[in-house]
VOGU-3710 file (C-alpha; in Angstrom, 3 decimals, decimal comma):
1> xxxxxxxxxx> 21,639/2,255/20,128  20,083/2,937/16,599  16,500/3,235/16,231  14,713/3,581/13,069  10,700/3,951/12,785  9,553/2,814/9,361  5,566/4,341/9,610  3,237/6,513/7,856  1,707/9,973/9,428  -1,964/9,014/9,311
11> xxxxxxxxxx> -1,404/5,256/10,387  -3,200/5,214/14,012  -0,781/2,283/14,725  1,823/4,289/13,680  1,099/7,525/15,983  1,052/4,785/19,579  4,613/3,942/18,467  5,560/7,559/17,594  4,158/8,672/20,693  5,709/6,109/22,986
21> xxxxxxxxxx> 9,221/7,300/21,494  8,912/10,595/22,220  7,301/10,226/25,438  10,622/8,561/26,098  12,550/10,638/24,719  14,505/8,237/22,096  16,386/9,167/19,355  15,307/7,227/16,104  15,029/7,805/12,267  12,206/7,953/11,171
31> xxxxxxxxxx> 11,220/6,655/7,483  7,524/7,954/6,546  5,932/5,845/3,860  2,868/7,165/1,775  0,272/4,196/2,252  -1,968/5,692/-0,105  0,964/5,795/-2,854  1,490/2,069/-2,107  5,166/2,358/-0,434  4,185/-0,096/2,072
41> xxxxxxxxxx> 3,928/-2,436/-0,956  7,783/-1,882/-2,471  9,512/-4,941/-2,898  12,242/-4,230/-0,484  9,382/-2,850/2,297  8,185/-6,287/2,235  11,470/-8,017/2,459  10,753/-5,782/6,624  7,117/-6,763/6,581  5,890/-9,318/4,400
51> xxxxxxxxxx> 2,346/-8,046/6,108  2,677/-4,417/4,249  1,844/-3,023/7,348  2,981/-0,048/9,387  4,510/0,160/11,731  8,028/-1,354/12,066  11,169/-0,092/14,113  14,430/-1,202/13,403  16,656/-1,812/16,764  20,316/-2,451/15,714
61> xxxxxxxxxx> 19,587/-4,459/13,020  16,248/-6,349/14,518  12,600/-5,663/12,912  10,371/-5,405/15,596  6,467/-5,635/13,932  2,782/-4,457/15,251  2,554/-1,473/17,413  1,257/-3,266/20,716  4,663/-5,341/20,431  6,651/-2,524/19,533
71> xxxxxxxxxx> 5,000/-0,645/22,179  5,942/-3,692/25,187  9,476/-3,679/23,676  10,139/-0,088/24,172  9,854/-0,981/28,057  11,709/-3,803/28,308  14,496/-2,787/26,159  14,655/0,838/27,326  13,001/0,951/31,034  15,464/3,810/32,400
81> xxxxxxxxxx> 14,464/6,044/29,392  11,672/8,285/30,175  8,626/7,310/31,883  7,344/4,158/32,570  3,977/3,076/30,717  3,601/0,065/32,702  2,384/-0,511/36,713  4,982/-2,226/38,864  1,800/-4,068/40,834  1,286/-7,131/38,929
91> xxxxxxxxxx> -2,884/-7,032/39,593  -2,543/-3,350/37,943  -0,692/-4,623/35,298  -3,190/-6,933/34,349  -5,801/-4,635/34,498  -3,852/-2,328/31,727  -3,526/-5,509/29,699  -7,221/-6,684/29,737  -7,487/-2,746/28,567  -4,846/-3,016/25,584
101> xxxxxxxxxx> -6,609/-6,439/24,843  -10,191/-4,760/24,535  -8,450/-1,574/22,468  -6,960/-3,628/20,047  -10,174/-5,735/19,375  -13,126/-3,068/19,276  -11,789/0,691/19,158  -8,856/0,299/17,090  -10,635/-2,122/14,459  -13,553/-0,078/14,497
111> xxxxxxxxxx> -12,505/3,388/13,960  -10,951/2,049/10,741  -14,379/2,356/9,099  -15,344/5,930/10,058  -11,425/6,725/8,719  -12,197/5,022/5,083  -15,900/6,615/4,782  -14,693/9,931/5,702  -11,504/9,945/4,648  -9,238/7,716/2,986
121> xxxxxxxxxx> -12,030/6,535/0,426  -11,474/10,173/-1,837  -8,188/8,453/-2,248  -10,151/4,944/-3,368  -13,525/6,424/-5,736  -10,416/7,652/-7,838  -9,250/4,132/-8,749  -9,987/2,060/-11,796  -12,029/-1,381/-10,468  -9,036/-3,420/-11,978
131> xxxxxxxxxx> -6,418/-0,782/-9,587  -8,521/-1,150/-6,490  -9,154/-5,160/-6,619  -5,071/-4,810/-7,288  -5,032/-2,581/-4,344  -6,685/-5,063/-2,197  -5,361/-8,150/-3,498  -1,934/-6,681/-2,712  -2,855/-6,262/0,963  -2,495/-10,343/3,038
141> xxxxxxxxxx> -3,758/-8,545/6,101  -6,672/-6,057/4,820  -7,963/-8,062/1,815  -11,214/-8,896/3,245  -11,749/-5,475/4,783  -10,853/-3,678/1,268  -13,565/-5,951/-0,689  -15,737/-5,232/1,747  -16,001/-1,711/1,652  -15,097/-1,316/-2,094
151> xxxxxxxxxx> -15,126/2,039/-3,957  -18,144/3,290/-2,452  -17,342/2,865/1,130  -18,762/1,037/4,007  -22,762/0,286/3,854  -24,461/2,305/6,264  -25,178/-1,215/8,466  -21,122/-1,772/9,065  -21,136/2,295/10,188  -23,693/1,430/13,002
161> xxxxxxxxxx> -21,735/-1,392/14,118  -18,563/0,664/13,923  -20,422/3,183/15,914  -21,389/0,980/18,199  -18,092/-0,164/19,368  -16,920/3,340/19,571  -19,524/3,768/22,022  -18,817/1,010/23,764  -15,162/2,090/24,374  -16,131/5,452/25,166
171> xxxxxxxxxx> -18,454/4,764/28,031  -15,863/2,412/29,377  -13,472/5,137/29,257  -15,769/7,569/31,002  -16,542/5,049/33,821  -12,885/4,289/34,920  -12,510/7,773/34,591  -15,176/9,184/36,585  -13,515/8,821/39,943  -11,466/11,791/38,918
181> xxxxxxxxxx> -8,178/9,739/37,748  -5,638/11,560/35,004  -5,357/8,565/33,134  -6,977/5,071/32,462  -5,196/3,045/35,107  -5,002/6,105/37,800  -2,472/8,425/38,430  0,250/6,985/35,528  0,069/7,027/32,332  0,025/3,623/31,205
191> xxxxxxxxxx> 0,217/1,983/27,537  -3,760/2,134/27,754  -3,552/5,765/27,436  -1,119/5,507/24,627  -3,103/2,384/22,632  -6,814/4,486/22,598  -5,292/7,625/22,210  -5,444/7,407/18,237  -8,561/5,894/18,233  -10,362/9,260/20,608
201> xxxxxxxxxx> -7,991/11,418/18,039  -9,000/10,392/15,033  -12,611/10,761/15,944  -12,217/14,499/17,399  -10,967/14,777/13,972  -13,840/13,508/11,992  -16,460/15,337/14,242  -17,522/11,969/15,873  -16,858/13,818/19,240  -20,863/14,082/19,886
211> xxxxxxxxxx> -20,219/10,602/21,056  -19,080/11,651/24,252  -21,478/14,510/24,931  -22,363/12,258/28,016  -19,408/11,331/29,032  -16,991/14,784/29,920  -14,336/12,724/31,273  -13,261/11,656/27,706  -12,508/15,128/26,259  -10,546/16,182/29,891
221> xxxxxxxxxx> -8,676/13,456/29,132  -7,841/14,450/25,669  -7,442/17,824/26,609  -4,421/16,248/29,345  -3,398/14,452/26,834  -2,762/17,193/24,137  -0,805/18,897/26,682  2,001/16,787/26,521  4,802/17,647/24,837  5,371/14,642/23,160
231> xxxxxxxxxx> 1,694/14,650/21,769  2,972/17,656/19,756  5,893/15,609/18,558  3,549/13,044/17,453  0,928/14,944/16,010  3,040/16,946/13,411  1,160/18,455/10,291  0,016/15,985/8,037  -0,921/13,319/10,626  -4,606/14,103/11,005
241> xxxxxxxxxx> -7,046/13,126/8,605  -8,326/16,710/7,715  -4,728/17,896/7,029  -5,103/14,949/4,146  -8,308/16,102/3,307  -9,624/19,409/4,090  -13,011/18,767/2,943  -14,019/16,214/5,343  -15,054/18,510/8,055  -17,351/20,463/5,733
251> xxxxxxx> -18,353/16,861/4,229  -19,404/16,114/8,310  -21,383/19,050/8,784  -23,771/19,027/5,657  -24,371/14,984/6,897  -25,509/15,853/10,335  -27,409/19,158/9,093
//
């Protein structure tokens, strides 16, 4: 078996896969590219993913691309490794799609917004016009979204709709949680878990956590879920958002004083 992880330490998509691996236990190299450098653009990068997108693992020889697919492949290829992410009861595992279905479509796309207001565009306001528009033309999967939010970020309208996805996932967390379940599907911790867990990260770490001040399942869960020892793994210095950027916190506060 050789596994290599081509990914990047702030790349949400990137930290399901990294997760799943450890959770698992499985060996793999790991190759970190700086996304904000433009690795994911080198020529022989694209030759793995013409998408210039993270992330990618390598099994003996075969490029496996986008995390949820990564993620499914992991089970099937390695089942007897680790814990199992997935319910053996057909019904449940439906249920836990219709989950990674809805994660993929509103969370994950909309905490990208919050991450390049907050975050990512300090990197961006430093740009030329003529490097960003390069920046953006350069990316077949994020062009649109780049133009969009330009070198001044997102307009304030996008943010609200952003938000209110967030929302939206967060009091659907809370409600299949409020029967007292560990995780999203029950007792196991399924590949629902694993796909939002990024999403409820990265907004702990940009002080968005007052959007579950009604809903005290959601930080019990991402208390449990800190607590394993493969979060740690995942979650190594230099994957969170203020690590990047140690203003953004300070940033946060003087915008909701």
């Amino acid at each position: 078996m050789a596994l290599e992880l081509y990914n990047a330490k702030q790349s949400t998509c990137s930290q399901r896969v990294r997760l799943a691996l450890n959770e698992k236990g499985l060996e793999f190299k790991e190759h970190l590219l700086d996304l904000m450098r433009g690795d994911q653009f080198d020529p022989e990068y694209i030759k793995i993913n013409q998408n210039s997108l993270v992330p990618v693992l390598i099994h003996d020889g075969k490029t496996i691309i986008d995390s949820s697919v990564v993620l499914e492949y992991l089970e099937e290829v390695f089942p007897d490794d680790g814990p199992s992410f997935v319910p053996e009861d057909p019904y449940e595992r439906s249920k836990m799609r219709s989950w990674m279905r809805f994660i993929d479509e509103v969370p994950a796309a909309m905490i990208r917004i919050p991450s390049y207001n907050y975050g990512f565009l300090r990197h961006f306001k430093t740009l030329t016009d003529e490097e960003f528009l390069a920046f953006a033309e350069s990316k077949p999967l994020r062009r649109e979204f780049m133009l969009k939010m330009g070198r001044t970020g997102f307009p304030q309208d996008e943010l609200d709709k952003a938000n209110k996805g967030l929302q939206r996932n967060i009091d659907r967390m809370h409600a299949a949680l409020s029967d007292g379940r560990p995780w999203l599907m029950g007792e196991q911790f399924t590949f629902a878990d694993i796909m939002v867990m990024p999403t409820i990260v990265r907004m702990d770490d940009l002080a968005m956590n007052d959007m579950w001040k009604d809903a005290p399942t959601v930080p019990e869960w991402l208390d449990r879920l800190r607590a394993r020892p493969a979060f740690k793994q995942t979650f190594y210095h230099g994957a969170l958002l203020t690590d990047m950027y140690p203003g953004i916190l300070e940033d946060r506060a003087r915008e909701q004083a």
